[in-house]
N, C-alpha and C positions, 0 to 999 in steps of 0.2 A: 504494500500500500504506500501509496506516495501522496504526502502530505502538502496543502499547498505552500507555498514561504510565506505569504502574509498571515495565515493562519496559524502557522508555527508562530511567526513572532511574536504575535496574539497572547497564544499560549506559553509563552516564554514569560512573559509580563503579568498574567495572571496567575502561573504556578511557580515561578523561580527557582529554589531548588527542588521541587518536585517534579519540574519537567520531564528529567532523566525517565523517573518512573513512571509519568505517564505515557511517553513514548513508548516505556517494555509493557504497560499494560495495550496498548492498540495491537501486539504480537500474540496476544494470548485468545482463546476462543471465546468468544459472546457468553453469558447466560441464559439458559433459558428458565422461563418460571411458570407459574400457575396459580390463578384466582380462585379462592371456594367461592364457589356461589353460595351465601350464608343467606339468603331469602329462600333457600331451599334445602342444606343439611348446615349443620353444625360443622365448624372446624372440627374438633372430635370425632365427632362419626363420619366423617371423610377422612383422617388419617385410618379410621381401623377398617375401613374396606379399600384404602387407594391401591388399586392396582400394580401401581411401581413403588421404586423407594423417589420418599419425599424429604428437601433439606428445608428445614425453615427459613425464610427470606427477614432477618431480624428487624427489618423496620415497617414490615408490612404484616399486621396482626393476619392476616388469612392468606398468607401468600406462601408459597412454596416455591423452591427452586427446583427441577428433576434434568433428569439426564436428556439428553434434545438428541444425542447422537444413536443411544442406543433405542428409545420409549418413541413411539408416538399417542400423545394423551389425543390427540385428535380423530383415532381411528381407533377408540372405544366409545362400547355403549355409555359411559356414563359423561362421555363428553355429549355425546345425542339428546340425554337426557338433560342438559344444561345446570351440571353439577360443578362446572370451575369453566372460568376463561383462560385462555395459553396469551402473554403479555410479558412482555420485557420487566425486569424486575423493578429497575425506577419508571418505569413509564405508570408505574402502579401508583406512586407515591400520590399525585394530585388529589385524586378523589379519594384517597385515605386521610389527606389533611384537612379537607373540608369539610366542617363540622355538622354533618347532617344532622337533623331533627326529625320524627315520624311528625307528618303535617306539614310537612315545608312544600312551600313552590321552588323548585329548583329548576334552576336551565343550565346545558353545557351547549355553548354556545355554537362549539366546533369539534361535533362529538362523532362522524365516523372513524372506525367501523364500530363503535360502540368499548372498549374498555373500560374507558371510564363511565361513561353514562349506563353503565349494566351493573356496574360499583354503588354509584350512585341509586339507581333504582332498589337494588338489596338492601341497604343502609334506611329506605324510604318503608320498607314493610308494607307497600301496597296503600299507603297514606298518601297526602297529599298529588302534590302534580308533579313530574316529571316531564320538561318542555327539552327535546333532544335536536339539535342543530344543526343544519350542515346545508353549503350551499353548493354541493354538489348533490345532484339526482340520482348518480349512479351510484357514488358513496352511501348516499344514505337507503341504500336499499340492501348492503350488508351491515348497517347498523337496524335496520329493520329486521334484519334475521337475527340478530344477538340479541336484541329488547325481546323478541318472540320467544328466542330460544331458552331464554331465562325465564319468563313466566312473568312480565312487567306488565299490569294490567292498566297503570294509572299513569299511562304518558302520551304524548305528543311528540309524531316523528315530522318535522318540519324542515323545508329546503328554501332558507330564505336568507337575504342582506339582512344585518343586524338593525337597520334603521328600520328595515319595514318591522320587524318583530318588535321595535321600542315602542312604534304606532298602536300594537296591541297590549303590550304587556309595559305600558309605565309604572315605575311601582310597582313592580307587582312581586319580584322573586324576592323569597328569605335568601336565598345561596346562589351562588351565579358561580360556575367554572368555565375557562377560558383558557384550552390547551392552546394556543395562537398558532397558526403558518409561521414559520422560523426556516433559518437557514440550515439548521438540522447537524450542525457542528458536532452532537452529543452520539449522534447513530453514525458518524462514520467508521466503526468497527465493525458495526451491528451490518449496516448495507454501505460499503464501499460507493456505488453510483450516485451517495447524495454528495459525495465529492465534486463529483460537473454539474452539480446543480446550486451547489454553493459557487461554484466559479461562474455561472449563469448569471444567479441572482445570490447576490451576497446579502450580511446584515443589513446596508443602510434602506434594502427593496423593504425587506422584510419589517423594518423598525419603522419605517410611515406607516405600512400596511395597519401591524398591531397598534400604531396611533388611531388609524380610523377605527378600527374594530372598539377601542374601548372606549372614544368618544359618541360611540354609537349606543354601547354596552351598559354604561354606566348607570343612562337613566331609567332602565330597569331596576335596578337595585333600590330594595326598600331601602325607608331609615331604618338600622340597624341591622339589615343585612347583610353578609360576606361574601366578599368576592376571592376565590383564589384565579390569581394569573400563573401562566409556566409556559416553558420552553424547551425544547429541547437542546439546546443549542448551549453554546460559552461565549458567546456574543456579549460584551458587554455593554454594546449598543442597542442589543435584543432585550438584554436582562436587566440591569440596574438602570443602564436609563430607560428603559419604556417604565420601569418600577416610579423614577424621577416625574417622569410625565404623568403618570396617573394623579398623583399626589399635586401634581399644581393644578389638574383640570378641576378637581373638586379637594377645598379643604377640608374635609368633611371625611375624606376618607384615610382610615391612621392604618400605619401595619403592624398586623397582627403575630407575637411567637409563634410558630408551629412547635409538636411534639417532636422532640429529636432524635439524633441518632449521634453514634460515635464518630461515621463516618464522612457524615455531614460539614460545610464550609457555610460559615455566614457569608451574607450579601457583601460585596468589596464598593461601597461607595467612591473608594478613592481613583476604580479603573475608570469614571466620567470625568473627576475633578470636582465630584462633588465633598463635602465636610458632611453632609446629613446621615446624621449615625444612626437613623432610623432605620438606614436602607440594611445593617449588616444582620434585621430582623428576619430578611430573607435566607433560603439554602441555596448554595449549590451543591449539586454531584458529579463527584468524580468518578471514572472506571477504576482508574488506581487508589481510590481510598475503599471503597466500597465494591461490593457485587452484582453489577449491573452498567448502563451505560449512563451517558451525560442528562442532567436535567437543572432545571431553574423553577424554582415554587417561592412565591409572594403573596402572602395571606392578606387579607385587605378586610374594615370592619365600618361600614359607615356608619357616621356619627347621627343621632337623632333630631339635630337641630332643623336639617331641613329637608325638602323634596326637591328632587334633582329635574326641575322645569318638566313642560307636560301636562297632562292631563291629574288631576289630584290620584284617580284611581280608574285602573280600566272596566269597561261596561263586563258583565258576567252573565253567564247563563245561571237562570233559577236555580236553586239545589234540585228541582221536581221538575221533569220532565215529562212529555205525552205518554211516553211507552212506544208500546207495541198497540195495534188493532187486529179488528176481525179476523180472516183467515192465518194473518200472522203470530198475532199473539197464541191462536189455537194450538197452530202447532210449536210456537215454543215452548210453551205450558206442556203437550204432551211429550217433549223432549226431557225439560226441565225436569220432570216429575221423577229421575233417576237422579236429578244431581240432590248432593247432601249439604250442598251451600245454598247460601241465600245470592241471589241477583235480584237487587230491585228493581222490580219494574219498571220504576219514573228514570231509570237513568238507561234505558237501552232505548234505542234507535235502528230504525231501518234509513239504510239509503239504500235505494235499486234494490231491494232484496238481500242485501246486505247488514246482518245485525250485527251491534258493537254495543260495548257498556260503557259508558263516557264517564269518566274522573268527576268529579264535584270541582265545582268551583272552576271551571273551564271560560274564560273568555271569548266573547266572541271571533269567530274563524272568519267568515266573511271577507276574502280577499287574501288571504294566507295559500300558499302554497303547501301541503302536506301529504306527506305519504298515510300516516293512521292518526286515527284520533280516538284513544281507547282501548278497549281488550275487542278485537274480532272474534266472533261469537260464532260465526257460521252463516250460512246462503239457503235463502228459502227455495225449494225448486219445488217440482208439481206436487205436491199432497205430502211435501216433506221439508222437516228443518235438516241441513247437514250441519255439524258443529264441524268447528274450523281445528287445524293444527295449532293456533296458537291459544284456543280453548284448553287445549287435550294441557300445554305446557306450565297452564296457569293451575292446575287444579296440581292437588294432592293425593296422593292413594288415598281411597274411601270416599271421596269428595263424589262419586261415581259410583252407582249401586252396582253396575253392570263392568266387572273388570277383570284380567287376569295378570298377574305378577309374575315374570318369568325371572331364575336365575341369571345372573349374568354368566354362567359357565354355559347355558342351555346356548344350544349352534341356532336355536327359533330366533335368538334376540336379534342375529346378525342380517339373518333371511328375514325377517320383517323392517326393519331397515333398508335392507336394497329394495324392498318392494311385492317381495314372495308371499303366498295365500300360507297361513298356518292352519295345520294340525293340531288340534287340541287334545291333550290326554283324558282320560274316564271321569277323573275328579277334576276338571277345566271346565268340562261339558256340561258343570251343573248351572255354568253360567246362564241365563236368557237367552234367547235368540234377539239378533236387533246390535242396535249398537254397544261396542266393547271396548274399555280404555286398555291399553296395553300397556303393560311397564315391565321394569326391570328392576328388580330387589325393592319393588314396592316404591319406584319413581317413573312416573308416565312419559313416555315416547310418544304416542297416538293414537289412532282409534282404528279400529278393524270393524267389518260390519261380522258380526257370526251368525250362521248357518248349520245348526248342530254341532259336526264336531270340526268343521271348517271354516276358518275367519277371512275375509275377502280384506285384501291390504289396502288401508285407507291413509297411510303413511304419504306426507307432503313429496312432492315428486320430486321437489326443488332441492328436497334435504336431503335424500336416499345415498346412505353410501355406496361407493362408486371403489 
């Protein structure tokens, strides 16, 4: 790997005698790690059935390190079942330091393909909003498959400029994260090619960009709300000073400690030329202090004195919505009459045949760009409700009267994955005829239609492994 010269000097300036070693750390092989999904098991009870060996990642309370050369955690059932995300080990840190509350409105503003915002949603327990980011369309349609594939029932997958979304959402978020576009200085060990992309488009592209993004960003944020920023990058034109800029667009906003590490660098106010010691409130990370690749997190807490211009507060849908009607409500009700949870009525909606549970406290859409808005429920077709795969991922064993739980050693779990009809054993077959949630050591995959002792695969075609 060849490094660029202004980049090295860069880093000459910001580590001095650590250079040396960070140079022999860009020789050595990346990390890889893994997310529990803790909105669906216990850290606990995913060490005692994790398939591989797992190291603890010490500054990420649910994170593991595993072996990437030998394991792929991606081509197991329990990665199907949306039991952990696969994520570089700092790249985890942001939405660990962001201090979620159950109830919060939360937005990540630049959230494909979903790492953190599937962080975020777990931390939220199905509470509050989750409003998920990205102004790419294509991006956001593998953050679409992670919010699903976790079981995230209370959010909003959005493709928009952060201005238009300030239009709806002024005031409105408790927590706001803002992974920003950066020159990617921190991954070049991880993926060498963001090297000619940094020689493209260096720091100073990147440092107006994230100017505009948080002068758009900001007036979102309640009084007393938290904003974290981060980068990936050792930009200190990226990091400390866009940290600089925040703080003079509104004074209102102070930085906040984050929970530490040993590993950890305060923020260097001194690589702008500033004196403000506020700034060394900030981390950075290093590959050679720690295990993982580069990142930048700035905790930010605004102050209660005032409202950041705008409208006082955005228009809201009612908490009570129409429902369902006639022939549709008919047959959700005879679908529903298997599930062992409640969905209220007033918050499901048809579009085209199309039913979803929509979040409370939702503002109004009108004019927004979005991929989902809510939990998708499933498609009314002739004389029938079909529930959706992102149904089957939100529910819990039992949650479904109608189910069978197969081992994860059972060769069934692999062949209804790719999409094959199962056979069901003597005691399986005592299940209903009609629709069947299928899972695996008592966590649901999908739904099968059964037919005595034969289940018709009704596994998402999009997901089937391959």
């Amino acid at each position: 790997m060849e490094l660029p010269k202004q980049f090295c000097e860069q880093m000459k300036q910001i580590l001095g005698d650590e250079y040396d070693d960070y140079l022999q750390s860009m020789k050595e092989s990346k990390r890889y790690g893994l997310r529990v999904n803790t909105a669906k098991i216990s850290v606990e009870d995913f060490k005692r059935i994790a398939p591989f060996p797992l190291q603890p990642i010490p500054y990420i309370d649910n994170g593991f390190f595993y072996d990437g050369e030998m394991f792929q955690p991606a081509k197991h059932p329990y990665y199907f079942a949306g039991l952990y995300y696969l994520q570089d080990p700092s790249a985890m840190t942001p939405a660990s330091r962001l201090p979620i509350q159950e109830g919060d409105n939360v937005l990540d503003l630049c959230a494909a393909p979903g790492g953190k915002a599937t962080e975020l949603a777990a931390r939220l327990r199905g509470t509050g909003l989750l409003v998920a980011n990205d102004i790419s369309a294509k991006r956001a349609k593998a953050l679409l498959k992670n919010i699903e594939l976790f079981g995230v029932e209370n959010s909003l997958i959005v493709t928009e400029y952060p201005q238009k979304l300030a239009e709806h959402f002024t005031s409105f978020f408790d927590k706001i994260l803002i992974d920003a576009p950066c020159s990617g200085e921190g991954m070049f060990r991880k993926d060498s090619a963001m090297i000619k992309a940094w020689e493209q488009n260096g720091p100073g592209h990147y440092a107006a960009l994230q100017e505009e993004i948080l002068r758009q960003a900001l007036p979102m944020l309640k009084p007393d709300g938290m904003l974290l920023y981060s980068t990936c990058t050792f930009s200190p034109l990226e990091d400390e000073g866009t940290v600089e800029k925040i703080l003079a667009m509104d004074t209102d906003m102070e930085l906040v400690e984050m929970k530490g590490y040993a590993g950890f660098v305060s923020g260097m106010p001194e690589l702008i030329g500033s004196s403000d010691d506020r700034i060394r409130r900030c981390v950075r990370m290093f590959p050679h202090r720690l295990e993982g690749e580069g990142h930048f997190l700035a905790l930010f807490r605004r102050g209660g004195g005032t409202k950041c211009g705008g409208r006082e507060n955005a228009p809201v849908y009612p908490a009570s919505r129409n429902g369902l009607r006639g022939e549709e409500k008919k047959l959700w009700q005879e679908f529903a009459v298997n599930l062992k949870r409640n969905f209220d009525g007033g918050r499901l909606e048809s579009r085209n045949g199309m039913i979803y549970y929509m979040p409370e406290g939702l503002p109004a859409l009108a004019g927004l760009r979005f991929l989902r808005s809510g939990l998708f429920l499933g498609e009314m077709k002739k004389n029938r409700f079909e529930p959706s795969q992102s149904l089957a991922m939100a529910l819990s064993y039992g949650d479904y009267k109608n189910c069978v739980s197969l081992s994860v050693e059972d060769e069934r779990v692999v062949r209804y994955l790719k999409g094959e009809t199962l056979v069901l054993d003597e005691q399986e077959q005592q299940a209903a005829d009609g629709w069947l949630l299928v899972c695996v050591d008592g966590y649901p995959l999908g739904w099968g239609k059964k037919t005595r002792a034969n289940v018709k695969n009704r596994y998402h075609r999009g997901w089937r492994w391959m």
